[in-house]
N, C-alpha and C positions, 0 to 999 in steps of 0.2 A: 850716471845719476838715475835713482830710481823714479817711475814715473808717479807723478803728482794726481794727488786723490783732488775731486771736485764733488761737493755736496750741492746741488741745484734743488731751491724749494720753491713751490707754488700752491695757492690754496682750491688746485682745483684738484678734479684725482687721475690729470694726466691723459686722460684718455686721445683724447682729440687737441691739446695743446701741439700742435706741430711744429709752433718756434723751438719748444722747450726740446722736441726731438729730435729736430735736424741738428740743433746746436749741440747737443750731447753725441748726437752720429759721430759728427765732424771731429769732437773732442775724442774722443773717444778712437777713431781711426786715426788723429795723432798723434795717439800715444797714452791721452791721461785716462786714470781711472776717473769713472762717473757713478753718480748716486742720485737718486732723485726721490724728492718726500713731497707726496701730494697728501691731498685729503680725502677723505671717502670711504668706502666702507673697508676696514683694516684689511692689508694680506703683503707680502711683500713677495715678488715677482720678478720674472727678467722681460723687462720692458720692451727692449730692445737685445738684441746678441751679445751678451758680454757688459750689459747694463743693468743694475738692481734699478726696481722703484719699492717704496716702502708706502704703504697707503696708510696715515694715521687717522685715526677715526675722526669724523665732519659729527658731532655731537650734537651741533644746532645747524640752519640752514641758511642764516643771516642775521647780519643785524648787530648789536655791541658784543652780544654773548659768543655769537659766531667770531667774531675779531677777536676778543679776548681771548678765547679759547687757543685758537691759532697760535694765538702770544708764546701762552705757558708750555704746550704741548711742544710746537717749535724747539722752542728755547731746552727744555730739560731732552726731549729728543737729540737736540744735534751736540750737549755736551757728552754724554754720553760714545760718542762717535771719535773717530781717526780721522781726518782730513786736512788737505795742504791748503782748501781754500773754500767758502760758501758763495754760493753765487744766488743772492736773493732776488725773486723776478718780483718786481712793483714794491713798493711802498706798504705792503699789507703781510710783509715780510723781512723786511728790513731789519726791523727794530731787534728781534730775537735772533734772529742771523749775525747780526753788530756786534750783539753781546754775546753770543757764541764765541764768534770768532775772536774778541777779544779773551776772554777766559781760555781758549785753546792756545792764544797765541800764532793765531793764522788768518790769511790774506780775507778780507771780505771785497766780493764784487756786487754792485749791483746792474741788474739786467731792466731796464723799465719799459717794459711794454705798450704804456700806457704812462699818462700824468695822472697819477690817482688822484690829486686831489681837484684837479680839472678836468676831469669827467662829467659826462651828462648827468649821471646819478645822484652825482655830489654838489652840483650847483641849485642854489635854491635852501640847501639844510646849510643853514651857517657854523651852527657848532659840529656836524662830521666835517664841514672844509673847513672849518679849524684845527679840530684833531687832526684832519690827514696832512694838513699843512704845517703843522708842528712836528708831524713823525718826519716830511721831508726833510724841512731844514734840519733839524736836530740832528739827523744818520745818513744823509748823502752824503752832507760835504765830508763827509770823514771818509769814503769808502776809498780801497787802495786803484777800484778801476770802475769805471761806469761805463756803459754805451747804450743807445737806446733805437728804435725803431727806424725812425725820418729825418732827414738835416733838420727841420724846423724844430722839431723837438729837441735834438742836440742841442740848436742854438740855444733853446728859449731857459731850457733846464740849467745848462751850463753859464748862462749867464745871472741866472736865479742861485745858485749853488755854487759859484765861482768853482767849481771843478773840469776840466776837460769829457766831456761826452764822445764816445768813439760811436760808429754808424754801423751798424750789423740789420741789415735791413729782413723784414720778413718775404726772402724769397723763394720760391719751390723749387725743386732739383728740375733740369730738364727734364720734361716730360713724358714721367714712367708712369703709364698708364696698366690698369689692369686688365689685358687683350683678355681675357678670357671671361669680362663681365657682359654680362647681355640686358641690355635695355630696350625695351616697349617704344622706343623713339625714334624714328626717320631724323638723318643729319640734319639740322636745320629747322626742323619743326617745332624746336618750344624755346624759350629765353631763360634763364636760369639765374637765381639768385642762392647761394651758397655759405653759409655763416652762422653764427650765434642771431637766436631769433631775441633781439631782445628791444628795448626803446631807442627811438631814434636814431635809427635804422632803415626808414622809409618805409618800412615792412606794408604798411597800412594803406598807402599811399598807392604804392606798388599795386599793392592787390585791386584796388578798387580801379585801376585806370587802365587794365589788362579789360577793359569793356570793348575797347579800339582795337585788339590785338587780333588778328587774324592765325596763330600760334597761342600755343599752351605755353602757361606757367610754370615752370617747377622749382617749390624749393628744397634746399637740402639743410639741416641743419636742424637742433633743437632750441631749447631758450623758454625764458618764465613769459613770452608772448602767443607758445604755441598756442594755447587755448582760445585767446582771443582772438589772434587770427586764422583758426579752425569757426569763430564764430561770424565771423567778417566777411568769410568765403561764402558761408550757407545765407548769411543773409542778404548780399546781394545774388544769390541764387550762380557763383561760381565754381559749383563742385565739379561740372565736365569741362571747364579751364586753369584751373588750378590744383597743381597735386603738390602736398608735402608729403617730403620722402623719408623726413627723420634726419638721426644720425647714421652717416654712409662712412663704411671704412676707405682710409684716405685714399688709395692707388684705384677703389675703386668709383671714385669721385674726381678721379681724373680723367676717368675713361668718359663718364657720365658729361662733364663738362665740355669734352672736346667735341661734344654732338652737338653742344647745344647753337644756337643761332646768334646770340649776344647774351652777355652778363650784366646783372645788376648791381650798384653799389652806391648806394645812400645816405650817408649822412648829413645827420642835422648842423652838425657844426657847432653845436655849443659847447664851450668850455675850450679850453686849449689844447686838450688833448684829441680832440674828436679834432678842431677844425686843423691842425698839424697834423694827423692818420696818415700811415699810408699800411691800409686793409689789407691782410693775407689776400682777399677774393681779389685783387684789384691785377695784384702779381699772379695769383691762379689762372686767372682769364689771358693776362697777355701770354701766360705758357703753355697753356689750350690753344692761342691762335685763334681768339673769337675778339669782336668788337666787346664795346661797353657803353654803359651808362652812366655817369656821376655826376655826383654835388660840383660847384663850382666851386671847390677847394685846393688850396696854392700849391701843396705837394702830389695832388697829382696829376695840376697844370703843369708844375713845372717838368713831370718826364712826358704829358705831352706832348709841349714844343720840341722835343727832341723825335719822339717818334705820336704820331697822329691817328691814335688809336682809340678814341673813343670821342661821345659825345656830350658836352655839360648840358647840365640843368640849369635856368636861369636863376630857378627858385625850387625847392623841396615840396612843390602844391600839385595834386592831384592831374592835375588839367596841364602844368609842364613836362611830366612824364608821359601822358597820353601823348603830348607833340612828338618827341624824342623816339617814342614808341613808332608813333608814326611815318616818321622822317626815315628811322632806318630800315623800317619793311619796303618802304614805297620807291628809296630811292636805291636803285641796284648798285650801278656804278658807282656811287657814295660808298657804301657796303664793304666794294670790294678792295677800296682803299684803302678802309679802314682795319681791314681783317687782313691786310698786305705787313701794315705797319705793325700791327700787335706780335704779328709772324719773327719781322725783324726786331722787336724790343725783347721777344723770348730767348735771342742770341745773345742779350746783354745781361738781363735782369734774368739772374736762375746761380742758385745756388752754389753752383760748382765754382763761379768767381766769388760770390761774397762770402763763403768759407774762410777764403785767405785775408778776408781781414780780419773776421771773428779770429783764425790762428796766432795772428799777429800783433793780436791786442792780449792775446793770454800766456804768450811766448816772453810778452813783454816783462809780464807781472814774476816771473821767477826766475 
């Protein structure tokens, strides 16, 4: 049997999506062709060894015209095209991936990253959580496979959508660091937060309560917050505690990580999609072998109680981070139990197992 073409869309332009890349690695080493259509400035490229990406032009930068765009472009894009199946990541993608694949006459999956229309962005504008709520129900329940991030989300989606949600969780490959990166840091001497800089994210929070720390700051990652929190920094006078680093290529933000002292990860919790998360940085950190910090949030209580690797927030407020901050510089022993456990959760939660279900959910569909 020849092998099976897979079209995966997303409307970012790929670069630092690392769901979108491990899962296409994995497809990709078994066996299927891959394709991948981001947005951004045009070019089509080998993304990966043996992988196109196709970068169709981001015309607008958000907003109705930027989603609308996405629509048409999408849609007349991928009829055009050969493929055995579309695999549409979120709901902002769906809707012309649907109708693709119907007019081709092949498989549509969806991949949800995220509850789009329970997003922090989206609560509060009643008519976009109308439109995006209308695009879900409309085009999930139809699709021939779906899986999504976190059990909680599986549940919540799948019982919203009467469809089966499979778990392909966001995990990192064992830890392939880039030995050959060199950083300005002493093991242990700064705490590191890692991700999309964007709202409700702690980001602000964070910064201001590193007044306690005894250890530098560092974050990695970009987002429509950099500016303000470049202004956050200077104004309470933390520019020799605090460094942003930008965007770092991934192998070598792993090397970067594994120095660090503990990790950050915050969220607000609003919407169903934030308080169900379970964060790239959350899995990053346990396959670095460092402690952590988070919201008191149920999915990533529940791999917690399994393994005892980090410490909650009671509450997302300035002054409970300063504690948390505090608690794990001062107590050693505490420390090293925690950086024991995060050790052994990296034997479990790492990529190379949760491939075989991703496999197993796409072996299923042909």
């Amino acid at each position: 049997m020849a092998s099976k073409k897979i079209i995966i869309t997303v409307t970012n332009d790929l670069k630092t999506d690392q769901r979108v890349l491990r899962i296409s690695r994995s497809l990709h080493s078994a066996g299927y062709q891959v394709m991948l259509i981001g947005f951004g400035e045009p070019r089509t490229f080998e993304i990966l060894p043996g992988i196109r990406a196709h970068i169709l032009k981001k015309r607008f930068s958000r907003g109705f015209l930027f989603y609308l765009d996405v629509q048409l472009q999408l849609f007349f894009y991928l009829i055009r095209q050969g493929m055995d199946a579309i695999c549409a990541c979120d709901a902002d993608t769906i809707m012309p991936g649907f109708f693709a694949a119907k007019r081709k006459g092949v498989k549509i999956i969806f991949d949800g990253h995220e509850y789009f229309s329970e997003t922090s962005g989206v609560q509060g504008r009643k008519f976009v959580k109308t439109v995006w709520s209308w695009v879900e129900k409309r085009f999930i329940p139809r699709v021939d496979l779906a899986y999504t991030v976190s059990p909680g989300l599986a549940e919540i989606m799948g019982d919203r959508f009467h469809i089966h949600f499979g778990l392909v969780r966001n995990l990192p490959k064992k830890n392939v660091a880039d030995e050959n990166a060199e950083w300005p840091y002493p093991r242990g001497s700064f705490w590191i937060y890692q991700g999309y800089l964007n709202k409700g994210r702690g980001l602000e929070e964070i910064i201001q309560a590193f007044s306690v720390s005894g250890k530098r700051l560092v974050i990695a990652g970009i987002g429509p917050r950099e500016d303000v929190l470049k202004d956050l920094i200077r104004e309470h006078g933390m520019e020799d505690r605090v460094e942003m680093l930008g965007r770092i290529e991934p192998k070598k933000l792993k090397s970067l990580t594994s120095l660090a002292f503990a990790g950050l990860n915050i969220v607000d919790g609003e919407g169903l999609s934030y308080h169900y998360s379970l964060a790239n940085k959350f899995f990053d950190y346990i396959q670095a072998g460092i402690p952590q910090v988070n919201s008191n949030l149920p999915e990533y209580k529940r791999i917690c109680e399994r393994f005892d690797c980090s410490l909650f927030l009671e509450s997302n407020t300035v002054e409970e981070v300063k504690k948390a901050i505090e608690k794990m510089e001062a107590d050693h022993q505490a420390y090293e139990k925690l950086q024991y456990q995060a050790r052994q959760a990296s034997k479990v939660f790492n990529w190379e197992s949760e491939e075989i279900e991703l496999l197993g959910l796409y072996d299923s569909l042909f």
